[in-house]
N, C-alpha and C positions, 0 to 999 in steps of 0.2 A: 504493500500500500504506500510506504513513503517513496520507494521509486515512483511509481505512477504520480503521487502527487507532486515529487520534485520535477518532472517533465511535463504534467499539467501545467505548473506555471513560466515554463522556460516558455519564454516568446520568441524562441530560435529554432525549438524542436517542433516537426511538425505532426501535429494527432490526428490520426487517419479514424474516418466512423467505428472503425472497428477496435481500437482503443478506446474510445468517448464512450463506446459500451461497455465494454469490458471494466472502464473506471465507476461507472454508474450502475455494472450490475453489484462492484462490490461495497458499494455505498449501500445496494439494500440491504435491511436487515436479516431477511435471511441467512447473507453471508454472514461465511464465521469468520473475515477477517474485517467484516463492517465495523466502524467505531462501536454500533449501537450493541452488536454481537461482544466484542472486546470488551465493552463496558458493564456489561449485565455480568460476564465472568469475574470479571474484576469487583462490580457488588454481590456478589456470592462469595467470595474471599476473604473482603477488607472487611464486610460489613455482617452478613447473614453466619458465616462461622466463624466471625471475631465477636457474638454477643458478651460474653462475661471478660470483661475487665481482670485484668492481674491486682489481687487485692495483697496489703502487708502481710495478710495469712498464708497466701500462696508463695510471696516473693521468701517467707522464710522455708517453706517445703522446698523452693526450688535449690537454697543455699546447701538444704541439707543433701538431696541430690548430688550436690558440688561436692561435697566431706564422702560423701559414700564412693564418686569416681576419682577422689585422690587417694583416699584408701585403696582403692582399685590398681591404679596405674603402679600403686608400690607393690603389691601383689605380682604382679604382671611383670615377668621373664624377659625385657626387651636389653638388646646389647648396643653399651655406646649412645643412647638416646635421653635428653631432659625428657622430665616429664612435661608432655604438651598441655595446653589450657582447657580448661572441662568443657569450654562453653563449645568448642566442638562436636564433641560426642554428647551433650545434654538434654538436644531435644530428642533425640533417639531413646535415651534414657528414660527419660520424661514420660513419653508415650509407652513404654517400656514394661515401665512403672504402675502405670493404670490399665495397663492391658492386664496383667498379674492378679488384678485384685488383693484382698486379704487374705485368701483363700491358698493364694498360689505366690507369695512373696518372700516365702520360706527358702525359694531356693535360691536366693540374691546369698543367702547366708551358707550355705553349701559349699563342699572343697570343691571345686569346678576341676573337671579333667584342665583347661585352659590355664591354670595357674601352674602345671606340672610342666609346660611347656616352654620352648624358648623362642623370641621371635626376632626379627633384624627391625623391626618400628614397633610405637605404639599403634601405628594404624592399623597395622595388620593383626598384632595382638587384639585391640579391640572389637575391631572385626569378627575374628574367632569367639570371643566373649559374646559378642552379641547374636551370633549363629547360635553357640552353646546352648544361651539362654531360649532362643526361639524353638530349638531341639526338647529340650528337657518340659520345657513349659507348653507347650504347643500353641504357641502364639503367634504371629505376621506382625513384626515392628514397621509400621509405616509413618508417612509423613503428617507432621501433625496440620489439619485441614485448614487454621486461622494462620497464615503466612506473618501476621503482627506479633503475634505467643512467640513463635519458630523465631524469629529476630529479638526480639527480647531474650528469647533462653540462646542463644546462641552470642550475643554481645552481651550478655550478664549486666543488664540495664548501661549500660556505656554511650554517655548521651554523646559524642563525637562521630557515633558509630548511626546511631537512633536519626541523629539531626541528617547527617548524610543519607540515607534512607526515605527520609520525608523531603529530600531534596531531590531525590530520584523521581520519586513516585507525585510529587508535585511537577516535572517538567514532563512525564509520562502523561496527564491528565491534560497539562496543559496541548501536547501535541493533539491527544485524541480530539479535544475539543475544537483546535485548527483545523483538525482533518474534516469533524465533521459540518463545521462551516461552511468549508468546501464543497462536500459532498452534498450538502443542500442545496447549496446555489448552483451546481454541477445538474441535479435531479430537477429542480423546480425552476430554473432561469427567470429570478425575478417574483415569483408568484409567493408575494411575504407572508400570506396565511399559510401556507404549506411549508415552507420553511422553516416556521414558528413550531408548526406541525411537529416536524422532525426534529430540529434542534431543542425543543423545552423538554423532551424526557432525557435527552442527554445529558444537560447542564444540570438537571435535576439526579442525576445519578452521578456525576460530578462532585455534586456538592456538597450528597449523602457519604461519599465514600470521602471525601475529604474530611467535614466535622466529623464525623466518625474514627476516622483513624487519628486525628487530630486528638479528639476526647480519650482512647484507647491510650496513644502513646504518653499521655500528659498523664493521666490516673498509672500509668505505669511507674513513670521517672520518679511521681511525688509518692508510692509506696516504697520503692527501692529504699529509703529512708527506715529504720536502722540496720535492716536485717543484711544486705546485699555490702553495706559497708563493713558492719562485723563478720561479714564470710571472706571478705577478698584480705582483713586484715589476719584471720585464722588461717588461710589456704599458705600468706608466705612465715608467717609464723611455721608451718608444720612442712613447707619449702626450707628452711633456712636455718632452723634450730634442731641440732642431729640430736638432742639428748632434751626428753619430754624434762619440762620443768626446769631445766640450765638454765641459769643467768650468764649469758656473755656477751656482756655490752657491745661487742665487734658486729654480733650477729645478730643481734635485736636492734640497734643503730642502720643493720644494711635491711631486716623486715621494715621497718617503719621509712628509710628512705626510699624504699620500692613501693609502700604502699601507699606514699600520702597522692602521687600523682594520678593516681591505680582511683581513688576517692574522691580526688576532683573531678575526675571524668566520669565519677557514678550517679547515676539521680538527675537531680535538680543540678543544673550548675549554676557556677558563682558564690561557692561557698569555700573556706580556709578549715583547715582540719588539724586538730590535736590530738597523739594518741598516750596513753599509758598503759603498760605492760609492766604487771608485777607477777614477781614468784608465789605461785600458791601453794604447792604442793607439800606443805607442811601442818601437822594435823593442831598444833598452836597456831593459827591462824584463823583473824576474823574482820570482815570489813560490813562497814555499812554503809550505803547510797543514796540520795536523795538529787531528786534535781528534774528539769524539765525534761519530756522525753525528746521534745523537737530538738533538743540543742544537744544531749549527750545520751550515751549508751555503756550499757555496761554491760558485758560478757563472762558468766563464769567458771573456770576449768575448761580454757583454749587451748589444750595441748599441755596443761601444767602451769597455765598463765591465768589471771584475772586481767581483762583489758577493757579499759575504759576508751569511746572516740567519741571527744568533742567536735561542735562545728561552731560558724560564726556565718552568719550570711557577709560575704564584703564581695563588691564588684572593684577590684583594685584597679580598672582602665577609670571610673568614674570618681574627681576629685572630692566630690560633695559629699559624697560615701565617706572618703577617707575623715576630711573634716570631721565630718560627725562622729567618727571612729575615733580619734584624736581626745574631740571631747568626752566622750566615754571613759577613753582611759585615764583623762583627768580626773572623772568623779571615781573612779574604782580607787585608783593609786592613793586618793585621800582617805577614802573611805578603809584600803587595806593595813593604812599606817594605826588607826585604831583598830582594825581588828584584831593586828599583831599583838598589839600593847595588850586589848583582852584575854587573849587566848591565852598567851602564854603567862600569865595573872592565874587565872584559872586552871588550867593544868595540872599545876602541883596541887588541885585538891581531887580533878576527876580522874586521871587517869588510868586508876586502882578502881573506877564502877567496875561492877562485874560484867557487865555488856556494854556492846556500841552506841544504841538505840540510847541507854539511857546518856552515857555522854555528851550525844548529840542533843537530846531535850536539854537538857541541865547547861550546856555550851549556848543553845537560842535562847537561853531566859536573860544570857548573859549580854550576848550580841546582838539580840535582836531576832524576830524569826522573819523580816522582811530582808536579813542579808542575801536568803537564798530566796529569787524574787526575778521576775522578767526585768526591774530595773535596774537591780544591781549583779549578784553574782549566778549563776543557772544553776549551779549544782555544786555538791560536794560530796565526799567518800571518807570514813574512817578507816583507817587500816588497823590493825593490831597481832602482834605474835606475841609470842610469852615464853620464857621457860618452863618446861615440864617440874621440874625440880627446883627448889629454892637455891640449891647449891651451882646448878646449870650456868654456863656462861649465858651471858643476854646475849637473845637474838638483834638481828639486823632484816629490815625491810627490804629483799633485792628488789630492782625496780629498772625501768629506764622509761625516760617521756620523754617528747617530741613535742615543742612547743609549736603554735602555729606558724612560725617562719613566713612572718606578713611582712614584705619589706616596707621602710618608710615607717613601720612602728612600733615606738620602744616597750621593752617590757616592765612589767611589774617587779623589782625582784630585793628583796629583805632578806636579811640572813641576823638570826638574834638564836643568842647564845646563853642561857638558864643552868643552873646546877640544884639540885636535891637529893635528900637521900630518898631512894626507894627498893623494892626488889623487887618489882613486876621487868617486865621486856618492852618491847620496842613499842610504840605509839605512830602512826602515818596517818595524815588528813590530807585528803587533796580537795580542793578548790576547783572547780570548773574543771576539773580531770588532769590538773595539772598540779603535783606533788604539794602539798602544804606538809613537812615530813618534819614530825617529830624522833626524833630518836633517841633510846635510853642508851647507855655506856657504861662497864663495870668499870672503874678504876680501882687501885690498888687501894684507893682511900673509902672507896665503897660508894665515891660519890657518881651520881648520873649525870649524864649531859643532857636535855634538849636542845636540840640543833631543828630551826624553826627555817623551812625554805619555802619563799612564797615564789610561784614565777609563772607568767602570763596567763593572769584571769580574763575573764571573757572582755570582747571590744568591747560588743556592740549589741544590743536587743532590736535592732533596725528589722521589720517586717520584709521579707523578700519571695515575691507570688513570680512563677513563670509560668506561659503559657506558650504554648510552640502554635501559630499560626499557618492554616491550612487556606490558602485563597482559593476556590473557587475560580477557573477562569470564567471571563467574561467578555 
């Protein structure tokens, strides 16, 4: 059809009757290569089995998906090859998965002959895995029917990937709709009720598959929020950390610098991201959480880790943003110099509660309970380990954070210095998901240290709504 239409319009090439037909038989609808044909395809796709929306219930099933084929791919006998990205093999999975039922999902958990095996790729490995399973289970893995799902589960919400996509399928729509302008004034020369005729169910199917995919892809991006971020920080955590539960700064500094860009490109864009990553694997250990969900998340028992990811909405190309970010961290940075002063006032009498819960009441009667608040700080965490034994050396909080690294803005950062006598173990508060860390000390004199590190609390509480726009040609 686009040859025919690029020599329809050449004013050099000449159209004999028997092309003029040939172009106007396939402008009727009957034809299957007519716009109006192409188009009814295309709303049977985008629109009729893309009805249910990807909900935060689903985008967390899909994460867990991701955990079961990374588990997989370690499983899996391949020589000389990384492990590839799941979003490849995940809507095959996906579909996989539901085809299975409850009934028959026993055998994802089975020794599979496939795993006895040795392959030269993951592809080919996979491959065998997913024959296996169609063998054993008697199922047909096919293509899943909503081509928007299928792009979702295969870019693992990745709006770079998403936005290019609706780039495509907006210049695809726009062509159809030239063609079939065309092809009306081609068919009716002139007769503008019959053209009307043809072209209004076209633009009208245009317009359905446009808001539609539009509305689909936008309810997708703003679910990706928190589930699809804590899976892509999980996936190099258990990439990159050879020993469940290690603290090595080297290789939790290279997880978080892989994954913060991994995070800006998930979801919603135009947001800055903080992460923390503490050792939990220790049965003295106890944290508590509080805080907005839109702005942070907490994760716990990631491979041997508790991990907290903040966000901050900032468009860093828009000055006015920054501005207002600026002022923000003027009211925090005033506001943090008394909370220091309180906290560590208070300290030497809660530290010794028997729980975190109470800590945290008995610390807001002190501070205030609007500190943790849309206008000042989002959230906060207590941390705590202990000695088993009174005689035990005190513990220490392993840890590592990754501040927002927003350029052009300074951070919050206090370091105060306390001594008491006590014999409990170590104390950690983090603030907007970034370390507020007390810690206790045996010295020889018996005496403990608090050591009080405040370091980039939240910008900015600035509302930030996207909408990815679908035009309709016209």
């Amino acid at each position: 059809m686009k040859t025919m239409i690029k020599k329809y319009f050449d004013p050099e090439q000449y159209k004999s009757e028997e092309f003029n037909q040939t172009f106007r038989s396939s402008c009727e609808g009957w034809d299957e290569n007519s716009p109006e044909s192409i188009l009814t395809s295309m709303h049977l796709m985008f629109v009729r089995s893309c009805r249910n929306f990807v909900t935060p219930t689903e985008v967390q099933d899909i994460a867990d998906h991701r955990t079961y084929l990374m588990r997989l791919f370690t499983r899996l006998q391949v020589e000389n090859e990384l492990i590839p990205e799941p979003g490849l093999y995940l809507e095959e999975f996906f579909v996989a998965y539901e085809l299975l039922g409850e009934s028959r999902r026993d055998v994802l958990n089975e020794d599979l002959d496939v795993y006895q095996r040795t392959f030269p790729s993951y592809e080919k490995a996979v491959r065998a895995f997913f024959k296996e399973l169609e063998t054993r289970a008697s199922i047909s893995i096919v293509a899943d029917p909503c081509p928007l799902r299928a792009k979702i589960l295969a870019s693992f919400f990745k709006y770079s990937h998403i936005e290019a996509y609706a780039s495509n399928l907006i210049n695809q729509l726009t062509e159809l709709t030239f063609i079939a302008r065309t092809c009306a004034h081609s068919l009716y020369e002139g007769n503008l009720g019959s053209i009307e005729k043809y072209t209004n169910p076209i633009v009208g199917k245009v317009a359905d598959i446009s808001m539609h995919t539009a509305e689909f892809l936008n309810v997708s991006l703003i679910s990706a929020w928190p589930s699809a971020h804590n899976q892509l920080l999980k996936e190099q955590i258990m990439r990159n950390v050879r020993k469940e539960g290690f603290v090595d700064d080297k290789s939790l500094k290279t997880v978080t610098e892989i994954t913060r860009p991994l995070l800006m490109n998930t979801g919603v864009p135009n947001y800055a991201y903080e992460m923390l990553i503490v050792r939990a694997t220790e049965k003295e250990y106890d944290l508590y959480f509080e805080g907005f969900d839109r702005y942070y998340s907490l994760r716990k028992n990631v491979s041997g880790f508790d991990t907290i990811i903040g966000r901050i909405p900032l468009n860093s190309t828009n000055s006015q943003d920054k501005l207002k970010i600026k002022g923000r961290m003027a009211h925090l940075n005033n506001l943090a110099y008394d909370l220091n002063a309180t906290i560590q006032f208070e300290m030497g009498e809660l530290y010794n509660d028997p729980s975190l819960p109470m800590i945290a009441t008995e610390l807001k009667k002190k501070i205030g309970t609007q500190v943790i608040s849309r206008d000042n700080f989002h959230c906060w965490a207590i941390l705590r380990e202990w000695a088993p034994k009174f005689w035990s050396s005190c513990p220490t909080i392993d840890y590592f954070s990754s501040s927002y690294n927003v350029s052009d803005m300074s951070s919050i950062t206090a370091v105060i210095v306390l001594s008491y006598y006590t014999i409990l173990g170590t104390l950690g508060i983090v603030l907007n998901a970034t370390l507020l860390y007390l810690s206790i000390f045996r010295s020889p004199s018996q005496i403990k240290t608090y050591r009080i590190l405040i370091i980039n609390f939240a910008l900015t509480d600035m509302f930030s709504s996207f909408l990815m726009m679908f035009i309709a040609p016209r």
